[in-house]
N, C-alpha and C positions, 0 to 999 in steps of 0.2 A: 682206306677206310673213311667213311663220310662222318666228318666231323659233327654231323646233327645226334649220330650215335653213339658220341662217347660220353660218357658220364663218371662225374666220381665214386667208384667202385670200391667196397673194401679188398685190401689186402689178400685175403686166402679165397677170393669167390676165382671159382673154376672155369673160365673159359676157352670158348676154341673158335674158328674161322670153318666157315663152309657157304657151298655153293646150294642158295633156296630153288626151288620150282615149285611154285603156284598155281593148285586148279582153281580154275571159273568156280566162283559158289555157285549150288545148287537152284534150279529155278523150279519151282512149284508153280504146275497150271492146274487152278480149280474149274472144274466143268462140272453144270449141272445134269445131274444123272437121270433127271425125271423129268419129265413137265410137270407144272404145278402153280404156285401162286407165293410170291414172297411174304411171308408175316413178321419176319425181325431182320433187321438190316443195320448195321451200324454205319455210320457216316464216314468211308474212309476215301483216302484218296493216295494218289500216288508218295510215294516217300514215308507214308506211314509206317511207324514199327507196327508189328502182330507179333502177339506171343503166340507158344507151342497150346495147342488146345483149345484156343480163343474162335469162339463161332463166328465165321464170315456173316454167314447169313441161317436164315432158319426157314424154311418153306415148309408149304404142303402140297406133296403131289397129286394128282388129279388123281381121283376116286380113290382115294385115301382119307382116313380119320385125324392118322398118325402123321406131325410132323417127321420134317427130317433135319439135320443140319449140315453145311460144309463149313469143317473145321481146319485150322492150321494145324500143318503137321508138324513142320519146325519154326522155331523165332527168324524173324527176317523183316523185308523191307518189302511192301506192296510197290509194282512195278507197272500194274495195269490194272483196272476198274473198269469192268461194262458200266459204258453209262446208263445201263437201265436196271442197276442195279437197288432198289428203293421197294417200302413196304407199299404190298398191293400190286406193283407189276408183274406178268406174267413172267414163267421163265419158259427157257424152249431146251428140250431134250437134248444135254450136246452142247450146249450154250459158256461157251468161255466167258467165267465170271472175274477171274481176279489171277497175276500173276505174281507169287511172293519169290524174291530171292531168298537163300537164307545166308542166314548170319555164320553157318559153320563151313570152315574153308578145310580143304585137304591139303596138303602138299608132301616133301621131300626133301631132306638134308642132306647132299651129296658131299663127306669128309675125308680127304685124303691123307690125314695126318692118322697113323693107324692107333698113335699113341691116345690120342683125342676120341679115337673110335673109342678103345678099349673102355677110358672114362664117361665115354656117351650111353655103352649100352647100359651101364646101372642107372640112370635117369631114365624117371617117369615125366619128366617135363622139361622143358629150355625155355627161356626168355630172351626177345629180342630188346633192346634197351633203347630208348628213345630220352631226350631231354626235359619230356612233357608227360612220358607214357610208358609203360612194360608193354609186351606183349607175350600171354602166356602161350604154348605151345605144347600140347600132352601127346606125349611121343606112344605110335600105336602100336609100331610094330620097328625091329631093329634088323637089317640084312647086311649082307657084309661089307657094303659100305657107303650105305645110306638110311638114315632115320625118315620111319613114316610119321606122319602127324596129324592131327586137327586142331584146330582153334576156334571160338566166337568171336568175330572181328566184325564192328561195324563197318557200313560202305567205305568209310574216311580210312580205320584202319588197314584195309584190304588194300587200297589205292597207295598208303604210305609204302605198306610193305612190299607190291610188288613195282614199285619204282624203286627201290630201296635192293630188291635181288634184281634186279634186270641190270644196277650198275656193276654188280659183282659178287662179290663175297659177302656172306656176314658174321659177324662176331655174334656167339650164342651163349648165353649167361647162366647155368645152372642152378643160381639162386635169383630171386626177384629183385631187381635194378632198384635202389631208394633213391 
């Protein structure tokens, strides 16, 4: 067990060892769906957070009245910007505007202590415990002997976590780590 993960725990918190598998977060490519003409544009650039909802840009397509907008589907990290992204530029039908990672990751708790299973399946969540940080983990789905899950991890926390399963096992924490 990698000593960056242990922390001083109370007495009765519930833990157990298992093996993680970490998907790739999600990448979100915005294309513009029209020709048209950019009229709101915000200034972003690569490494930005986006929230869920938040308008990339705002256009109007040719021979239209009616704006339009492209919006974020989920919170993440802008990974790519057309550089002709800006009010007043045209757009072209098709036209990759913006790539966001997001911030929610899936993975897999592979536990072969059955004893541990049996204590796993009444959680709705696990924590991985760090000296600096928890990491919550809301457990989606339970099979027979492995927990589904999702989390919001920024890029830093995603990079911790999956150096942190790729050395081995980990210890999962039932209550959140102080």
């Amino acid at each position: 067990m990698n000593n960056s993960l242990s922390m001083c725990l109370p007495l009765l918190l519930s833990s157990f060892v298992g093996e993680m598998q970490l998907e790739q977060p999600v990448v979100d490519y915005y294309y513009s769906r029209s020709s048209g003409k950019i009229i709101k544009a915000e200034e972003l650039k690569v490494n930005d957070q986006v929230l869920k909802g938040q308008d990339l840009i705002v256009y109007l397509p040719e021979g239209s009245k009616d704006t339009k907008s492209i919006t974020v589907i989920s919170r993440g990290q802008i990974k790519f910007v057309d550089n002709t992204v800006s009010i007043g530029e045209p757009l072209i039908k098709g036209q990759l505007l913006f790539k966001v990672t997001s911030n929610l990751v899936h993975g897999k708790i592979g536990i072969a202590d059955e004893a541990a299973l049996v204590r796993a399946q009444a959680l709705k969540q696990l924590y991985v415990c760090h000296d600096k940080f928890a990491l919550r983990l809301l457990l989606s789905q339970r099979n027979r002997d492995q927990l589904l899950f999702s989390s919001e991890l920024s890029s830093s926390q995603y990079s911790f976590l999956l150096k942190q399963s790729q050395k081995g096992p980990l210890q999962f924490f039932s209550t959140e780590c102080k």
